[in-house]
TIVEXBA-204228 format. One record per residue (C-alpha): x, y, z; residue in one letter. Coordinates in steps of 0.2 Angstrom, whole numbers, plus 5000, padded with zeros to 4 digits. Layout:
# TIVEXBA-204228
XYZA
...
# end
This chain:
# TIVEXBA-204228
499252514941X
500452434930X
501352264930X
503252244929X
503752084916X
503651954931X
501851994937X
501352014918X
502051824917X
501151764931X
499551834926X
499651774910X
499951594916X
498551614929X
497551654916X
497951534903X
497651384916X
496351444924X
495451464904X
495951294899X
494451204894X
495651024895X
495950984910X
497650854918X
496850724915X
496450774897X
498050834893X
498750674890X
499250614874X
499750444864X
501350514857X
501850314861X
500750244850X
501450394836X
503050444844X
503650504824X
502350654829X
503350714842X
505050704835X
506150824847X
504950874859X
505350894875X
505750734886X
504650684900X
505150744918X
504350594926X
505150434917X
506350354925X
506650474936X
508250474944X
508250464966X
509350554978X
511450524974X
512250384982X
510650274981X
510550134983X
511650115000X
511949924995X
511449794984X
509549764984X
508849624985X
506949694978X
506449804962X
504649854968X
503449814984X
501549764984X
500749795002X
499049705003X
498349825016X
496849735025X
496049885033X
495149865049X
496349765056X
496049555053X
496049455068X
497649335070X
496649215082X
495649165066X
497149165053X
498849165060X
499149135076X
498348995084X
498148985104X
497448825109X
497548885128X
496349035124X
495148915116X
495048815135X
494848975141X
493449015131X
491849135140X
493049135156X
493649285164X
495049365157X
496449365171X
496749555176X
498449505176X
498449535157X
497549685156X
497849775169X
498249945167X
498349925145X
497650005133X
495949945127X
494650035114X
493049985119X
493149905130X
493350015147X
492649945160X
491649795156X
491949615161X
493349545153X
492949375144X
493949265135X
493549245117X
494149065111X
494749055089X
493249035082X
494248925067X
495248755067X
496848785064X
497948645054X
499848615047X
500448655029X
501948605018X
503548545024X
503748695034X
502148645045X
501648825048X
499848845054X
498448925045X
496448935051X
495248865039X
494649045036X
496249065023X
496448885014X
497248964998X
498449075010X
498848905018X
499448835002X
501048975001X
501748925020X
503348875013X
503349045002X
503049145014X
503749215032X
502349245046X
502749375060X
501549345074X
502449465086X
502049635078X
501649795088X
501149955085X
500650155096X
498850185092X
497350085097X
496050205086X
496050175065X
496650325059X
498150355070X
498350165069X
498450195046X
499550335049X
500850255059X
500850105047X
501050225032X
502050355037X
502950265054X
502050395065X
500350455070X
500750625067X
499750695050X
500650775037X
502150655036X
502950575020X
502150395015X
503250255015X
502850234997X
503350424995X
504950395002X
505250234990X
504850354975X
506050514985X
507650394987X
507650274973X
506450374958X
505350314944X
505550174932X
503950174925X
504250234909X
502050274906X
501350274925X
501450344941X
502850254953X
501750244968X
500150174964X
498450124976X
497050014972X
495650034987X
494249874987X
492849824999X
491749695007X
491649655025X
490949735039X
490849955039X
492149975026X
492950125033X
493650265020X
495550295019X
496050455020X
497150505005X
498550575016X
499050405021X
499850395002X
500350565003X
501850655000X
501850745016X
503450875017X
504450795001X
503850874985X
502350814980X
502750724965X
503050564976X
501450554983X
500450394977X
499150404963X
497450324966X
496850194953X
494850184954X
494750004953X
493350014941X
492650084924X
494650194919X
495650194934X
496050394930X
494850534925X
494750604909X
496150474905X
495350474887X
495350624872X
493950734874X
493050734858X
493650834844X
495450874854X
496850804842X
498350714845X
499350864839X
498451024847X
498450944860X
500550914860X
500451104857X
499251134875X
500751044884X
502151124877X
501351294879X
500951244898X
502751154900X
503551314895X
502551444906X
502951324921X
504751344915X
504851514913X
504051554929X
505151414938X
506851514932X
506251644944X
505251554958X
506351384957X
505051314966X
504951124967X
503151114968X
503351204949X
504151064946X
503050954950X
501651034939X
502651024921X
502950834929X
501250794932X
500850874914X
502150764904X
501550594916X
499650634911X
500450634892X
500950464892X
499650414903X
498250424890X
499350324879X
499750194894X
498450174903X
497250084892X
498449964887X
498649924907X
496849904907X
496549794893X
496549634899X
496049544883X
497949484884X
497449394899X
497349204895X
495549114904X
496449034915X
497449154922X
495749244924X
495049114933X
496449084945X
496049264952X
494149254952X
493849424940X
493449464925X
494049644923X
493849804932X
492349754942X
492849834959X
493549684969X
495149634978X
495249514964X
495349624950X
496449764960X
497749594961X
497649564942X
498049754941X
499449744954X
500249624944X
500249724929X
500649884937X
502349774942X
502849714926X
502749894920X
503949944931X
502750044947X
503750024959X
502650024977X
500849974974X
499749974989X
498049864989X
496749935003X
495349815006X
494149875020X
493049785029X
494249715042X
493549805058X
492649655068X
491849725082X
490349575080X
489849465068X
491649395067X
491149225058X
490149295044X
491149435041X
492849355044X
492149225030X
491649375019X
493249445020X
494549295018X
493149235002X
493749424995X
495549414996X
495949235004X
496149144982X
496549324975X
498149324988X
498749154982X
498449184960X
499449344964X
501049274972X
500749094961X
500849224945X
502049344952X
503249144956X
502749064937X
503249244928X
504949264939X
504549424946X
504449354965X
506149334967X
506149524964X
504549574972X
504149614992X
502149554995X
501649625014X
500149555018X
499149645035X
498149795043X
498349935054X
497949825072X
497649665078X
496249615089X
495749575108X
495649395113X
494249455124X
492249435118X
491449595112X
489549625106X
488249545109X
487149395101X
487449225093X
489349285081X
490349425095X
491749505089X
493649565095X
494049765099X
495849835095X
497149775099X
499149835096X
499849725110X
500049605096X
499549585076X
500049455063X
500849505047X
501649405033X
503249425021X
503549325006X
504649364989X
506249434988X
507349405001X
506349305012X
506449165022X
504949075016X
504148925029X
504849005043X
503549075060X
504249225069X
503849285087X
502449225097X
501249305111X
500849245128X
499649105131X
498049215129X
498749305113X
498849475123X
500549515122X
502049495110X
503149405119X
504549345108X
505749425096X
504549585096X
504249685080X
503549845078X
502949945061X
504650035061X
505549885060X
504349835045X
504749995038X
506949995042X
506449785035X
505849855017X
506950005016X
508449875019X
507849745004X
507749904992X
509549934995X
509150075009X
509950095026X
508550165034X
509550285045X
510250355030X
508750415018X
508250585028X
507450735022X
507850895030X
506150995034X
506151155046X
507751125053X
507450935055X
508150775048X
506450665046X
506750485042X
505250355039X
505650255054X
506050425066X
507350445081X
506550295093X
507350145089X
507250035073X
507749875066X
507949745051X
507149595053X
508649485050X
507649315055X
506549345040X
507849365029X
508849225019X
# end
């Protein structure tokens, strides 16, 4: 059998990759710390990489987005939304009137009882917003930041629930919001990955995230976000192999990068593209990376205002690093914390959680305001549900099921109106009752303060013109806005 010129290149690339002892990881070098050794090389096909033509749609108000994603879904009666009439109704029946005929998780079935805050709740700054006692740094940002206690959302189970916040539907296989950032505005992260996710834990069942809900879905696959590990180096095999020079391994690259290329003239496959991309990004990786990761630069103070002292795993440290990644340009970085999901124990774990995130939350946005990034930063601060305000469990600390009748979510940095409550729910906290929000308005509301009308950033995929807030109805959330 005999191979014409084509299948000869192909096998030989096969070949070549799949005898590779380095690995992508490994193939990165520190041509920035020695750029005169690569003097008319080729240019990276990752930095500041360019987005789709006519982007932005209008003047943006952002640069970059930090979404503090508590995963299990926190429960607004013990931080945001404080219902003083569910607290009188406390171990009483839950009126059917309420429930009747709606969704409930667990809760089929059983006897309805009300489930009073299990927190004071109190007045801060000029704006008097009120925040429970479980969040007392939190409470110190109320005239920085915009509580919406009147969001919504479609699924009741948590990984439908993370799909529709990430991806604005709970159908898998759809492009992230982060991905569509990167698709319609690009890169300009010179070094690192635009689209980056930090994942922490501590709380009750820490639930795993399944990578898909940074994925790239349909759009090629060089916008999908990058996982950081959050401790020891954030990317695998991020350092030089022993005995692999900074020069042979320039030549590995080159070699690789012009495989791709020849192959890509006859395939023009984006997903080629993507390769000799994710080969240059890996090369100035290894010379960035550590440098992001040094924190020796770090004053004590500023250490101390976070609570870390380095890569050590915690919400803290992922904060540090979220500040960081933004001043070197990432521009959508996504903190995942899990331990949010309830069920029982709700004090002791509600005081685990908020003592994880509650100061890390406030040194990050005080840090982000002292530096001047805020102005041009969107902080996002909630999960995938909200709770019951019915009882659940058993014992001396019940908890709350899902709930997507109603959530709590906060906005603060660019853009927006900080001191200001918006929405409320009925006396019971079951429904959104006032100036109702769902996820795909969160979604049209970021797209907008990036410069994007979210009706116009679409992606056609078999036949189809997908969007990130979909056909049903979406809209900014002007009241938010300044």
């Amino acid at each position: 059998m005999f191979l014409d010129r084509s299948e000869r290149l192909h096998e030989n690339r096969r070949s070549f990759l799949g005898q590779s002892a380095a690995g992508l990881g490994s193939v990165a070098l520190a041509n920035l710390l020695q750029p005169e050794l690569f003097a008319g090389t080729q240019p990276s096909a990752v930095a500041n990489t360019p987005g789709v033509a006519g982007l932005p749609h209008h003047l943006p108000r952002i640069k970059r987005v930090i979404f503090l994603y508590m995963s299990g879904g926190p429960s607004q009666f013990e931080t945001f939304d404080h219902k003083p009439v569910l607290a009188e109704m406390d171990g009483k029946p839950m009126p059917e009137s309420y429930t009747k005929g709606q969704p409930i998780a667990q809760l089929q079935g059983q006897a309805l009882k009300c489930f009073g805050p299990q927190a004071k709740f109190r007045k801060y700054g000029q704006s008097g917003q009120e925040f429970s006692d479980f969040l007392p740094w939190t409470a110190r940002l109320a005239d920085d930041i915009a509580i919406i206690r009147s969001m919504t959302t479609d699924q009741i189970n948590h990984d439908p629930a993370h799909t529709v916040m990430n991806t604005g539907t709970s159908i898998s296989g759809r492009p992230s919001m982060g991905a569509w950032v990167q698709y319609g505005l690009g890169s300009e992260a010179q070094n690192l990955p635009g689209f980056v996710v930090l994942t922490s834990q501590g709380g009750r069942n820490p639930q795993p995230i399944s990578s898909r809900q940074w994925h790239s879905g349909f759009l090629p696959s060089r916008f999908q976000g990058m996982e950081f590990s959050s401790t020891g180096d954030p990317v695998h095999y991020v350092r030089n192999p022993a005995g692999i020079t900074t020069e042979r391994q320039r030549r590995l690259i080159d070699t690789v990068t012009e495989l791709n290329g020849l192959r890509n003239e006859e395939v023009q496959n984006p997903e080629v593209e993507t390769r000799i991309a994710a080969y240059e990004m890996a090369f100035r990786m290894q010379a960035s990376v550590p440098g992001l990761m040094d924190i020796s630069d770090e004053p004590p103070h500023v250490l101390d205002m976070y609570g870390t002292k380095g890569a050590d795993g915690s919400f803290a440290a992922n904060c540090l690093l979220a500040r960081r990644l933004a001043e070197r340009g990432v521009r959508f970085i996504q903190l995942y914390h899990r331990g949010w999901d309830h069920h029982g124990d709700l004090v002791p774990y509600m005081t685990t959680c908020c003592g994880l995130t509650d100061k890390p939350t406030w040194a990050l946005i005080t840090d982000l305001k002292r530096r001047g990034m805020l102005d041009d930063t969107l902080i996002i601060w909630g999960g995938e549900f909200g709770r019951t305000p019915m009882f659940q469990g058993k014992g001396q600390y019940p908890g709350r099921d899902h709930h997507i009748k109603s959530m709590s979510m906060w906005l603060c940095g660019g853009g927006i109106r900080g001191g200001l409550t918006l929405g409320a729910t009925d006396d019971l906290g079951y429904h959104a009752v006032q100036d109702i929000c769902h996820v795909r308005d969160l979604h049209a509301t970021l797209l907008h303060l990036l410069g994007i009308d979210h009706r116009k950033l679409a992606f056609k995929y078999q036949g189809l013109d997908f969007r990130l807030t979909g056909v049903l109805p979406a809209k900014v959330i002007q009241p938010v806005l300044v």
